[in-house]
Backbone atoms as SQL, in Angstrom:
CREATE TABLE atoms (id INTEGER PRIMARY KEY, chain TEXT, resi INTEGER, resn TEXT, atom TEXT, x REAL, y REAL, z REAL);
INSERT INTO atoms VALUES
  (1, 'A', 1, 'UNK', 'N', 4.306, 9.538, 20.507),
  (2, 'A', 1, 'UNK', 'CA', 5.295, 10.134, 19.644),
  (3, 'A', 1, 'UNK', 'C', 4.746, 10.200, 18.228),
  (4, 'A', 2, 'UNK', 'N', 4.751, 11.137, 17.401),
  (5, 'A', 2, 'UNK', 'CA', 4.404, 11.544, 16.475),
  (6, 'A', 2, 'UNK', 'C', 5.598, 11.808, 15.315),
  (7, 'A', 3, 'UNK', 'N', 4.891, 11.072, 13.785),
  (8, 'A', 3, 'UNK', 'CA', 6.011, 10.590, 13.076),
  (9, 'A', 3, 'UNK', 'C', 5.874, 11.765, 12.112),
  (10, 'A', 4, 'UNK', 'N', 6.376, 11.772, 10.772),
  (11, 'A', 4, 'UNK', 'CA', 6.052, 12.325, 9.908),
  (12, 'A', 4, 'UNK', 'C', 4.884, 12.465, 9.737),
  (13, 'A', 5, 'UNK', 'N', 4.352, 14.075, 9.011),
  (14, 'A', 5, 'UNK', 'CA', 2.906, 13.394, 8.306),
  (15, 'A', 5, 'UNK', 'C', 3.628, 14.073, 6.655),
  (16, 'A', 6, 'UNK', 'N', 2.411, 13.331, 6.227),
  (17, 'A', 6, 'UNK', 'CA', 3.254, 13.402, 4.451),
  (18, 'A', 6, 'UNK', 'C', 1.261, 13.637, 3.872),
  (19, 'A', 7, 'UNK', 'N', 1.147, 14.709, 3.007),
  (20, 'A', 7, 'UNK', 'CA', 0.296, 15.036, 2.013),
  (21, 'A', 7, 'UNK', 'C', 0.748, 15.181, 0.930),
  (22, 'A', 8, 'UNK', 'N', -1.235, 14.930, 0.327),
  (23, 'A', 8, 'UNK', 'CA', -1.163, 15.562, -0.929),
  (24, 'A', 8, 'UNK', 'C', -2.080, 15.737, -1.198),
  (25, 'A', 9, 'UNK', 'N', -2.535, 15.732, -2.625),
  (26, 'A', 9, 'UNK', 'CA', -3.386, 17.048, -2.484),
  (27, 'A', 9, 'UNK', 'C', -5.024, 15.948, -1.866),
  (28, 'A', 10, 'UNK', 'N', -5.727, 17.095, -0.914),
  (29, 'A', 10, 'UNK', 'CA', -6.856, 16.014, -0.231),
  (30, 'A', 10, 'UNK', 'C', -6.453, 14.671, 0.231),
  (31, 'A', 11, 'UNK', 'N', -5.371, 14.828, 0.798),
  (32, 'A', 11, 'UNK', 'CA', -4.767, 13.304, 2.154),
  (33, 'A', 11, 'UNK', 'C', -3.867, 13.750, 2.633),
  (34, 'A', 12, 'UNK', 'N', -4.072, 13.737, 3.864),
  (35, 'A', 12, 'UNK', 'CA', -3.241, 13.789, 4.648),
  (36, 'A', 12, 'UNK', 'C', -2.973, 12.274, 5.463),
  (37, 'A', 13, 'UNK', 'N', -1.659, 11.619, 5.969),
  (38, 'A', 13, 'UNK', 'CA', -1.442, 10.280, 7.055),
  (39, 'A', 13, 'UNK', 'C', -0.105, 11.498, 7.951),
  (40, 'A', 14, 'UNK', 'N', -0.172, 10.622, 9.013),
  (41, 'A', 14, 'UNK', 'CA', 0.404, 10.783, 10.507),
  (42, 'A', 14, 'UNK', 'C', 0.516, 9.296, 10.712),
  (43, 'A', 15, 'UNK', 'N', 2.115, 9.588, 11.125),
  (44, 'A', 15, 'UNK', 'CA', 1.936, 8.303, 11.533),
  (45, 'A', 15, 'UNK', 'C', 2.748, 8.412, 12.788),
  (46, 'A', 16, 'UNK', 'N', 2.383, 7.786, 13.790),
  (47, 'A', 16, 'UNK', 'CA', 2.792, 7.693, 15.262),
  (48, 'A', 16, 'UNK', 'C', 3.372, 6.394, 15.988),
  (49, 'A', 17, 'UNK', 'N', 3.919, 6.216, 17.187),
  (50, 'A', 17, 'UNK', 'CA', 3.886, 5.398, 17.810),
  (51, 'A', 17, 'UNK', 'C', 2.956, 5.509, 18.960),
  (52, 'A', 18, 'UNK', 'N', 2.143, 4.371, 19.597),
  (53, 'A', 18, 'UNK', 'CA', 1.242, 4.344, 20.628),
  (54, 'A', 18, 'UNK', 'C', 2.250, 4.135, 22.088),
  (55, 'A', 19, 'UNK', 'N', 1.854, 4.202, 23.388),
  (56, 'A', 19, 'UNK', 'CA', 2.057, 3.647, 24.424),
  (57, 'A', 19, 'UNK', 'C', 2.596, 2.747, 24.428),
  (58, 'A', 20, 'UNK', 'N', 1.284, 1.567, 24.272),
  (59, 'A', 20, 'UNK', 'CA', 1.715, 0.300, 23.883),
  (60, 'A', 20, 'UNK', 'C', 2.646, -0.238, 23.174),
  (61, 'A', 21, 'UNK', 'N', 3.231, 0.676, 22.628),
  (62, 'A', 21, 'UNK', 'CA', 4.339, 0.463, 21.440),
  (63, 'A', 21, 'UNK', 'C', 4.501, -0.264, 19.837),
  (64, 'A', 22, 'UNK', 'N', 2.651, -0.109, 19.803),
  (65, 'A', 22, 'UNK', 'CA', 2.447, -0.358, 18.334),
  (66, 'A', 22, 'UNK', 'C', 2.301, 1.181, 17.747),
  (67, 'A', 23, 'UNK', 'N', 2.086, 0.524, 16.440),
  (68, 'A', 23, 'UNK', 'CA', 2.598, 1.713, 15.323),
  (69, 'A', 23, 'UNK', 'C', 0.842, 2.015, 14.732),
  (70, 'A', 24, 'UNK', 'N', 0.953, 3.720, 14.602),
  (71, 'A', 24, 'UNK', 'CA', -0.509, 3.816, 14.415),
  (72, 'A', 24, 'UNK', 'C', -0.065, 4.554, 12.809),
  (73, 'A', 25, 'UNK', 'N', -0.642, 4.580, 11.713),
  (74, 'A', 25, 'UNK', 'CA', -1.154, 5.164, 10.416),
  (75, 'A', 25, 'UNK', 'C', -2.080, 5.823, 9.976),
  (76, 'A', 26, 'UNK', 'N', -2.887, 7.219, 10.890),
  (77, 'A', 26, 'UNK', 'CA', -3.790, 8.211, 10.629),
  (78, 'A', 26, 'UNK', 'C', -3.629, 8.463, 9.060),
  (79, 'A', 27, 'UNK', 'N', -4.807, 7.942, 8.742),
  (80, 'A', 27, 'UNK', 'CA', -4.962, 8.512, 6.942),
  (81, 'A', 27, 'UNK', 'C', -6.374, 9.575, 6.991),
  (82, 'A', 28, 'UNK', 'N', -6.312, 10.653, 6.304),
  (83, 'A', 28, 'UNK', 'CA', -7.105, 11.265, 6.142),
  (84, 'A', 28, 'UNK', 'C', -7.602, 11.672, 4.429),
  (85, 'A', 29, 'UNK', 'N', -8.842, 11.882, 4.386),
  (86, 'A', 29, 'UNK', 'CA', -9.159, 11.716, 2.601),
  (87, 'A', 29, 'UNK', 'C', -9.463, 10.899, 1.769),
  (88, 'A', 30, 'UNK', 'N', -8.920, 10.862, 0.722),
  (89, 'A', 30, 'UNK', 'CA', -8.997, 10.571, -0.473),
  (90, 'A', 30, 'UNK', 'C', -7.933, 9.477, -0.873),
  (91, 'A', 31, 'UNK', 'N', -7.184, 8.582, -0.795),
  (92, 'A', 31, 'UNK', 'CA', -5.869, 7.678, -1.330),
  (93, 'A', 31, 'UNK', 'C', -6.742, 7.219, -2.756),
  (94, 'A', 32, 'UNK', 'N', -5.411, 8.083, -3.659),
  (95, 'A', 32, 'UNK', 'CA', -5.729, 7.746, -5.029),
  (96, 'A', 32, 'UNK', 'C', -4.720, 8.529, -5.403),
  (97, 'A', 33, 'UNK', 'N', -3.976, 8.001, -6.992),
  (98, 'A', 33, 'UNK', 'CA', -3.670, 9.444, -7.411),
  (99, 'A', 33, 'UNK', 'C', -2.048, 9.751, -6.627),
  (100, 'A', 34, 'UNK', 'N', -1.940, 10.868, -7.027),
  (101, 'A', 34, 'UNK', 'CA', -0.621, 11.473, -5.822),
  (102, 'A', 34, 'UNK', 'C', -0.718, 11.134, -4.405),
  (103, 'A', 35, 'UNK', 'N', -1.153, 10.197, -3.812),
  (104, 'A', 35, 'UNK', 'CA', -1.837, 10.367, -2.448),
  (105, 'A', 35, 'UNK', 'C', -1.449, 8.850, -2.567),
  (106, 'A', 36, 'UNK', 'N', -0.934, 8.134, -3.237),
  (107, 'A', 36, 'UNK', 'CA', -0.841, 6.887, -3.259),
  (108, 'A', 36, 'UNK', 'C', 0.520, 6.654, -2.868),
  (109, 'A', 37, 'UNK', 'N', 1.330, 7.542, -3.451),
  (110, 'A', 37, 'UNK', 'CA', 3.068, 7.697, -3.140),
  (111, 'A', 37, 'UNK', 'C', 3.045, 8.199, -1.515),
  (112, 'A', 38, 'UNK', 'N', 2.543, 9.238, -1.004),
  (113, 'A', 38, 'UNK', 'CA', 1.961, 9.394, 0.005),
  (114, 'A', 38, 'UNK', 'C', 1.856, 8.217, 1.199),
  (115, 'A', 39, 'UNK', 'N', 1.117, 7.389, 1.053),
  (116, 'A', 39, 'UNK', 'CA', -0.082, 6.578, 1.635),
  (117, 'A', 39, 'UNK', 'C', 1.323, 5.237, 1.563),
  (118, 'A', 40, 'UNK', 'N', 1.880, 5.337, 0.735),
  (119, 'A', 40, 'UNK', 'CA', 2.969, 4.177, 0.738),
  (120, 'A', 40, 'UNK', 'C', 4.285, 4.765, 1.211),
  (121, 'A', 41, 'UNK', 'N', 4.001, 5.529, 1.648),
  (122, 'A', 41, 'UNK', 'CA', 5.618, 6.245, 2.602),
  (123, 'A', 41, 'UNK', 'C', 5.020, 5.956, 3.787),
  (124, 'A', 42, 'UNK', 'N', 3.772, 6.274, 4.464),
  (125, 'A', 42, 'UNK', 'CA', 3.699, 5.865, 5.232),
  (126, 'A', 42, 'UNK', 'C', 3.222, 4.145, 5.818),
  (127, 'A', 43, 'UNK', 'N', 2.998, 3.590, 5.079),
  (128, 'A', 43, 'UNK', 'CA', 2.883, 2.258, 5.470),
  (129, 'A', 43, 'UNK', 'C', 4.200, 1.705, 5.580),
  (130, 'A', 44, 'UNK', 'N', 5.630, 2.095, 4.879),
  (131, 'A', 44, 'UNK', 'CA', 6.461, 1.917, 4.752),
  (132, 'A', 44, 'UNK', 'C', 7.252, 1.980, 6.136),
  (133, 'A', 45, 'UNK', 'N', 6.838, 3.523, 6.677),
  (134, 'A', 45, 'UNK', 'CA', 7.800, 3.835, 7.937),
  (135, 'A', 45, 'UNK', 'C', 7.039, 2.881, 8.782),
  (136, 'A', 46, 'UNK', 'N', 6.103, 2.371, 8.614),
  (137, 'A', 46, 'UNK', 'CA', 4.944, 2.034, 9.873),
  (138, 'A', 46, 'UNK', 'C', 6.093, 0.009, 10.353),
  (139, 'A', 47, 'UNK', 'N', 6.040, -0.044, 9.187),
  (140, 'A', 47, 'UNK', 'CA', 6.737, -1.704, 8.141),
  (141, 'A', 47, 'UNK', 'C', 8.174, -1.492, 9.302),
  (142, 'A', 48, 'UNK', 'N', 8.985, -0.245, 9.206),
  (143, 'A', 48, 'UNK', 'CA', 10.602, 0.110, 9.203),
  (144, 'A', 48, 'UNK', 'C', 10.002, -0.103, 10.622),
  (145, 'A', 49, 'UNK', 'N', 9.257, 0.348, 11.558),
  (146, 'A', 49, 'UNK', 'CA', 9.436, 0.701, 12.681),
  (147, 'A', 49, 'UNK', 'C', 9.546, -0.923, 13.920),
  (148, 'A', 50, 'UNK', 'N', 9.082, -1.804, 13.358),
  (149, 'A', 50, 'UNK', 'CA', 9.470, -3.047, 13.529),
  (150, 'A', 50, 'UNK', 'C', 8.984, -3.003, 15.152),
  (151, 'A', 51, 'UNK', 'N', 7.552, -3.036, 15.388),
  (152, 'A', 51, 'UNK', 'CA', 6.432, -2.810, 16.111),
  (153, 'A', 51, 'UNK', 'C', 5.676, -3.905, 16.028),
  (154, 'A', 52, 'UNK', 'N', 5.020, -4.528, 17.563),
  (155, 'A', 52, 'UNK', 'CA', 4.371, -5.680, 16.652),
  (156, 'A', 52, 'UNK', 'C', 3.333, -5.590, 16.130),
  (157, 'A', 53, 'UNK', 'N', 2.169, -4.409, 16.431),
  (158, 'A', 53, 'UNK', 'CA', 1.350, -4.495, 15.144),
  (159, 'A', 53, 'UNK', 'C', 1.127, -3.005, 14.704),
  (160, 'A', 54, 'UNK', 'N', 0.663, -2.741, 13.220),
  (161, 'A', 54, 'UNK', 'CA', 0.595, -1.535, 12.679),
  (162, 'A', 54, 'UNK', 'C', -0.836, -1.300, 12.481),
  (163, 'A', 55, 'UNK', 'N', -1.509, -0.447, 12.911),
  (164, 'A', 55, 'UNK', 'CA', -2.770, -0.050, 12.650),
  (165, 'A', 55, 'UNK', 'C', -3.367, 1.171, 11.904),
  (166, 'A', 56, 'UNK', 'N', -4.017, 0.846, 11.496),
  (167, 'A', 56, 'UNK', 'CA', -4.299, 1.789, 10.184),
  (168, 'A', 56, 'UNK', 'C', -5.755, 2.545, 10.302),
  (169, 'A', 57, 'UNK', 'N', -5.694, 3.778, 10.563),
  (170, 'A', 57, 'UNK', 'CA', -7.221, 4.427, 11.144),
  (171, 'A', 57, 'UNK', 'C', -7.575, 4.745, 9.455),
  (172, 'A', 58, 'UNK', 'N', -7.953, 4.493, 9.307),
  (173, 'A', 58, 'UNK', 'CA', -9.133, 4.565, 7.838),
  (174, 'A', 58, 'UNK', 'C', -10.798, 5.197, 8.179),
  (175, 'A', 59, 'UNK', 'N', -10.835, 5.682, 9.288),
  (176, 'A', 59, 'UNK', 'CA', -12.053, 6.907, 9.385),
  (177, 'A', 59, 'UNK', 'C', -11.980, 7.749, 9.042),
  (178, 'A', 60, 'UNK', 'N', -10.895, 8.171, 8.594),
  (179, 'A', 60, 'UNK', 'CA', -11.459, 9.846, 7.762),
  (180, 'A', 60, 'UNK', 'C', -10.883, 9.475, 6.559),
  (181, 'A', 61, 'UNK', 'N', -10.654, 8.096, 6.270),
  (182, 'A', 61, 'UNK', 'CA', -10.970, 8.238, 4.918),
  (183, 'A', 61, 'UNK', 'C', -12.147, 8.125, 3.866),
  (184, 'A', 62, 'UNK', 'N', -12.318, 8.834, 2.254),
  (185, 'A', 62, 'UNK', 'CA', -13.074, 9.130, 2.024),
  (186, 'A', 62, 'UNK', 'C', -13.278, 7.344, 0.721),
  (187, 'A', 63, 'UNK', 'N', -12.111, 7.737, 0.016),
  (188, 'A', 63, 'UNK', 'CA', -12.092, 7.135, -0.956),
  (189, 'A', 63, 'UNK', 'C', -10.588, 6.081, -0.260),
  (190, 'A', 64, 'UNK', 'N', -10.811, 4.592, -1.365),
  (191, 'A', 64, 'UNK', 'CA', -9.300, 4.068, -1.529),
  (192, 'A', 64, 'UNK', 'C', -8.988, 3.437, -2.724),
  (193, 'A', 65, 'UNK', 'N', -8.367, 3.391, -3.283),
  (194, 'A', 65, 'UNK', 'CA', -8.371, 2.932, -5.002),
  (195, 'A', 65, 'UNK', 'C', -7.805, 1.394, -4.810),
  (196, 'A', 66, 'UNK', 'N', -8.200, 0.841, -5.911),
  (197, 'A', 66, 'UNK', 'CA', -7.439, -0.705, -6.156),
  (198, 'A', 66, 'UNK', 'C', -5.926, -0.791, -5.487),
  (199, 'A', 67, 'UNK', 'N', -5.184, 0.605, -6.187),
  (200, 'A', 67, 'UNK', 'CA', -3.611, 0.436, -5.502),
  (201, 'A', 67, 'UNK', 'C', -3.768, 0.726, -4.147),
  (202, 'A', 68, 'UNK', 'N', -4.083, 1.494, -3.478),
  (203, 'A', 68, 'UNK', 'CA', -4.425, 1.519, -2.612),
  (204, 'A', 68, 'UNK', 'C', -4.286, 0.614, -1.180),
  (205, 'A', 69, 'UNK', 'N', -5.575, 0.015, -2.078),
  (206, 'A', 69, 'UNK', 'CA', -6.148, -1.286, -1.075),
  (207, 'A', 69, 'UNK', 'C', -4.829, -2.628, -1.368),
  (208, 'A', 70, 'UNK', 'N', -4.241, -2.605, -3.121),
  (209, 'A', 70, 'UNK', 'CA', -3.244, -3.760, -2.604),
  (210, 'A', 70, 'UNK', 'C', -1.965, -3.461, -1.741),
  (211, 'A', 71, 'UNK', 'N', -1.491, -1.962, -2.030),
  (212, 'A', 71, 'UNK', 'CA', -0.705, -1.630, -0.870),
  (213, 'A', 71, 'UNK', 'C', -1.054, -2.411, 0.399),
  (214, 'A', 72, 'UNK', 'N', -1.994, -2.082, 0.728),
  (215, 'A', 72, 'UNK', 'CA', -2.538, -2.852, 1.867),
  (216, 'A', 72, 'UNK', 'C', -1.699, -4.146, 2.564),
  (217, 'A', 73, 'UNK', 'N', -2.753, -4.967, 1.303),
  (218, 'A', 73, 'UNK', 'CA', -2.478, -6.669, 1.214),
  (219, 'A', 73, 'UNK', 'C', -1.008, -6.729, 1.048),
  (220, 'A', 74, 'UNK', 'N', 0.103, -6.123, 0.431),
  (221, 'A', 74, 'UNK', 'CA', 1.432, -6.524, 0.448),
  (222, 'A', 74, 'UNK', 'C', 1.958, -6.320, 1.911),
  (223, 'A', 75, 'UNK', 'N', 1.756, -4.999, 2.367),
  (224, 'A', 75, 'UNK', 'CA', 1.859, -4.862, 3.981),
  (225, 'A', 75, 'UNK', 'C', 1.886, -5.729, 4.757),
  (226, 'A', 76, 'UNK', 'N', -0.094, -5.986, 4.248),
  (227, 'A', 76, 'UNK', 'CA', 0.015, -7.473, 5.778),
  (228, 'A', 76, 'UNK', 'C', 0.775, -8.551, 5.625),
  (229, 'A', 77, 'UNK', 'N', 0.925, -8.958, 4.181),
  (230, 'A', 77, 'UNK', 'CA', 1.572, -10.425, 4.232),
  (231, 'A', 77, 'UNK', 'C', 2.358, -9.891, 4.451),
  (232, 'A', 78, 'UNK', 'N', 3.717, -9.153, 4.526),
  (233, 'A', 78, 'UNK', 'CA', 5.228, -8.838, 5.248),
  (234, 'A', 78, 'UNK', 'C', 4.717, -8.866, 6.265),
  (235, 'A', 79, 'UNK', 'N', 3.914, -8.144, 6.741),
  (236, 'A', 79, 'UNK', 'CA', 3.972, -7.781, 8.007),
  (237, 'A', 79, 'UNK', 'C', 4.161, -9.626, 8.957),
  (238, 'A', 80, 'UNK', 'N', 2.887, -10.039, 8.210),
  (239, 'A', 80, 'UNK', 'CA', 2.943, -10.958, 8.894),
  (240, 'A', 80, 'UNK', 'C', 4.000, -12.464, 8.644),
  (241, 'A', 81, 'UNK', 'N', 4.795, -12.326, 7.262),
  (242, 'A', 81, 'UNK', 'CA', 6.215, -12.707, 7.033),
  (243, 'A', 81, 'UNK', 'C', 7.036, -12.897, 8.389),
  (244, 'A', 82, 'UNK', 'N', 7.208, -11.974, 9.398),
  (245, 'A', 82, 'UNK', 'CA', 7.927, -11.997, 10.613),
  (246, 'A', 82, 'UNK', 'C', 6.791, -11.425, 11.789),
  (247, 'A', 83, 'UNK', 'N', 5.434, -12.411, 11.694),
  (248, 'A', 83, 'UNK', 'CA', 4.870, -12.612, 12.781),
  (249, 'A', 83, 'UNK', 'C', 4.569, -11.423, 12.972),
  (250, 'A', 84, 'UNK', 'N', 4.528, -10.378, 12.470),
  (251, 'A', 84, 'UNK', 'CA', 3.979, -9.350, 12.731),
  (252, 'A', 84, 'UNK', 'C', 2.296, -8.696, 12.381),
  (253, 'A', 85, 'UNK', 'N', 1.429, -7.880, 12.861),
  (254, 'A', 85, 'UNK', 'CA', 0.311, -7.534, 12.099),
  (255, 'A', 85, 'UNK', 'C', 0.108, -6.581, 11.751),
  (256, 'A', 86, 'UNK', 'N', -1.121, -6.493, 10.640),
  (257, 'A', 86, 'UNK', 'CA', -1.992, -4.949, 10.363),
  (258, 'A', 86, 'UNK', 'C', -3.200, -5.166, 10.441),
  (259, 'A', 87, 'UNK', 'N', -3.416, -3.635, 10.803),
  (260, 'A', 87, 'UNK', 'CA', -4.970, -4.099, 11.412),
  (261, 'A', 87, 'UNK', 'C', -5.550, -3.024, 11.123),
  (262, 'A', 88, 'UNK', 'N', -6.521, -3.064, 10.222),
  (263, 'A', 88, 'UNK', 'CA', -7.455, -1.481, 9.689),
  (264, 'A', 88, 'UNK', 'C', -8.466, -1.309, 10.959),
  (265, 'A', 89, 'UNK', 'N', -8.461, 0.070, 11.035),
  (266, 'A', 89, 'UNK', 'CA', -9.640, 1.132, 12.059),
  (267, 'A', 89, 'UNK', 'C', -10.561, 1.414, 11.570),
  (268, 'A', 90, 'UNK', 'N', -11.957, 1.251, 12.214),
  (269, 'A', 90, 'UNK', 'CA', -12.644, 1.643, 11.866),
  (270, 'A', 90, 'UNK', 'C', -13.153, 2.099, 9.947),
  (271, 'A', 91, 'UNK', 'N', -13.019, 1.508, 9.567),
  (272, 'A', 91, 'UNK', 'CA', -13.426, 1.971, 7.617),
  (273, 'A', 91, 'UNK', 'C', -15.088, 1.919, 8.015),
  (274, 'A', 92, 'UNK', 'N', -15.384, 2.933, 7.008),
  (275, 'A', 92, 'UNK', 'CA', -17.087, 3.369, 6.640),
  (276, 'A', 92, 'UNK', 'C', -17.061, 2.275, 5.916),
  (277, 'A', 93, 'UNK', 'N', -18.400, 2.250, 5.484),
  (278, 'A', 93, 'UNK', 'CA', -19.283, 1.117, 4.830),
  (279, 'A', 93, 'UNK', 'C', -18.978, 1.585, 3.288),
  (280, 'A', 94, 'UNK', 'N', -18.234, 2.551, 2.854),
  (281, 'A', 94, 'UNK', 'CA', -17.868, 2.905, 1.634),
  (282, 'A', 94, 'UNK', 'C', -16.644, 2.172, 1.397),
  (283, 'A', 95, 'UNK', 'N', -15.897, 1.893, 2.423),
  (284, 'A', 95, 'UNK', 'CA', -14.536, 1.815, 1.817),
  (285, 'A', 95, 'UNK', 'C', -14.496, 0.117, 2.134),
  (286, 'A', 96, 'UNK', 'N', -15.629, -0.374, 2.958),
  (287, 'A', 96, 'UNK', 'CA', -15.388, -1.791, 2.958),
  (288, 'A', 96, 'UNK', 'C', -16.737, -2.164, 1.557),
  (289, 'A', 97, 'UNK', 'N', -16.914, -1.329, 0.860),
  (290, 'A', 97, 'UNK', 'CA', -17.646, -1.589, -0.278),
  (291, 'A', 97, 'UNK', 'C', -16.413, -2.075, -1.257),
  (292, 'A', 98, 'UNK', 'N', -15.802, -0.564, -1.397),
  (293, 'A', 98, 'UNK', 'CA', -14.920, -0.183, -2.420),
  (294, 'A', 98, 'UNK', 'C', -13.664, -1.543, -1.925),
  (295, 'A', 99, 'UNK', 'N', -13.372, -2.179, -0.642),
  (296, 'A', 99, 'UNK', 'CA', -12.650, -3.168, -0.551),
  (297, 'A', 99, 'UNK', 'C', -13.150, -4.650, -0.952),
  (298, 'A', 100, 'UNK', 'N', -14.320, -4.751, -1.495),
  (299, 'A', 100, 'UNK', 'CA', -14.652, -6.191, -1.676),
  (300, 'A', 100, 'UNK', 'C', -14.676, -6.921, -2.805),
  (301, 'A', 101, 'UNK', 'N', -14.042, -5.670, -3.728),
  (302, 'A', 101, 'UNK', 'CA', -13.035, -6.913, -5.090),
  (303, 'A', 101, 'UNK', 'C', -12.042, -7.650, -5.003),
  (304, 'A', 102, 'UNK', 'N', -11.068, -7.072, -3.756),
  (305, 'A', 102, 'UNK', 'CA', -10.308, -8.057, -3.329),
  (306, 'A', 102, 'UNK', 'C', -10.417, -8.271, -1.992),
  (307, 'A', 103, 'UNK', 'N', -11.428, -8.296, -1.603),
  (308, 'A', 103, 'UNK', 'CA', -11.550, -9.413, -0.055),
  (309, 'A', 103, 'UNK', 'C', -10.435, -8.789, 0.861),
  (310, 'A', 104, 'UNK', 'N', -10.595, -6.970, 0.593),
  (311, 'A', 104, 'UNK', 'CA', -9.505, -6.431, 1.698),
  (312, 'A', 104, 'UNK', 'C', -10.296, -6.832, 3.518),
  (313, 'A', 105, 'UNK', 'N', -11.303, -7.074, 3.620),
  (314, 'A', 105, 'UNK', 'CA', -11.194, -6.930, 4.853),
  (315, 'A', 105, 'UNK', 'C', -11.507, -8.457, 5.444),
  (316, 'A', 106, 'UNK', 'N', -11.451, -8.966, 4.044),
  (317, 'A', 106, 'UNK', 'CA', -11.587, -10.607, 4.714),
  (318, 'A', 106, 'UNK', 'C', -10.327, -11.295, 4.676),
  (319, 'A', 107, 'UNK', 'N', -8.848, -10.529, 4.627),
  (320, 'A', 107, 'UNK', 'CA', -7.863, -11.140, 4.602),
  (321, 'A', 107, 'UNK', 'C', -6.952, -10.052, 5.431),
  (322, 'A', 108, 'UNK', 'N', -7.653, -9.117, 6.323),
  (323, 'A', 108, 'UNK', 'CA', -6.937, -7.956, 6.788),
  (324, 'A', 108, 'UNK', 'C', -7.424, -8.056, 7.690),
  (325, 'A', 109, 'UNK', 'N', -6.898, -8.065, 8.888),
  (326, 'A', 109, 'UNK', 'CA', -7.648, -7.941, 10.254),
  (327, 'A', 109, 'UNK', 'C', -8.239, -6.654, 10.393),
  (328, 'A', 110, 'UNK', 'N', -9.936, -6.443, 11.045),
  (329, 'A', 110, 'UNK', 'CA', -10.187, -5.178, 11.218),
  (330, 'A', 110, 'UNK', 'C', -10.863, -4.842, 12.851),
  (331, 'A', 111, 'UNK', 'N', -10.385, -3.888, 12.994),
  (332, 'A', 111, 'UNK', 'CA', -11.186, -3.254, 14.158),
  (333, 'A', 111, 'UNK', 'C', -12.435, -2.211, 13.915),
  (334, 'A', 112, 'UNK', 'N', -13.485, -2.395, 14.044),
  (335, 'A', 112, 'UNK', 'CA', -14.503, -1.623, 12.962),
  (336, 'A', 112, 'UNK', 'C', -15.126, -0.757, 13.275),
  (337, 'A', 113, 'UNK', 'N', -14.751, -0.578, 15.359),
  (338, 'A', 113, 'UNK', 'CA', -15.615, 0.087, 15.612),
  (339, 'A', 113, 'UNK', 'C', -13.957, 0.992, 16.569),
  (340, 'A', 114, 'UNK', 'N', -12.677, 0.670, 16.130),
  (341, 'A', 114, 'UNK', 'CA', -11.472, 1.634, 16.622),
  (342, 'A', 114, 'UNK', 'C', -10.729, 0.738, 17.435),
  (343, 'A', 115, 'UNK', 'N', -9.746, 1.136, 17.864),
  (344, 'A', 115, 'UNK', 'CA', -8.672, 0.359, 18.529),
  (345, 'A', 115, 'UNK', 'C', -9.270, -0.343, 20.103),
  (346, 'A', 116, 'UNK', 'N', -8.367, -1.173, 19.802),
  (347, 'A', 116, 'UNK', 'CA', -8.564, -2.393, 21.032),
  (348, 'A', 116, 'UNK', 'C', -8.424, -1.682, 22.351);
């Protein structure tokens, strides 16, 4: 099942439900910028859908900014507030660059090479 997708300019997210009945977050682009309001609507519905874990495909993304990435980190700790998880997809070696001022992927569960 297929959720909203919400752009802007250079990002596009989709966000879905799986089979399994976790919650998936297709980001595409650039998150920065207008794309940040974006990028936090959908982590939001992903949060509402009360799934036990939310996964976040970050392969076609290009760029992710500081806000961005703490969007992130507020996510998981709710998420995981009520035992719940997030779990980033696959990220390039750019964006786990651009994540290592704040230790996004050493406090974020990741799948690096795509879903379980």
């Amino acid at each position: 099942m297929h959720g909203p997708i919400t752009q802007a300019a250079g990002f596009v997210a989709v966000s879905s439900i799986r089979d399994d009945g976790d919650h998936v977050v297709i980001a595409r682009g650039s998150i920065e910028g207008l794309a940040l309001a974006e990028f936090g609507t959908a982590l939001d519905l992903a949060a509402a859908a009360h799934t036990p874990c939310v996964y976040v495909d970050l392969a076609g993304v290009t760029h992710w900014s500081l806000l961005a990435q703490a969007m992130v980190l507020t996510t998981s700790r709710e998420l995981a507030r009520h035992g719940r998880q997030l779990v980033l997809v696959a990220p390039s070696a750019t964006l786990r660059d651009e994540g290592a001022p704040l230790n996004v992927f050493g406090r974020v569960s990741t799948e690096p090479n795509g879903y379980p």
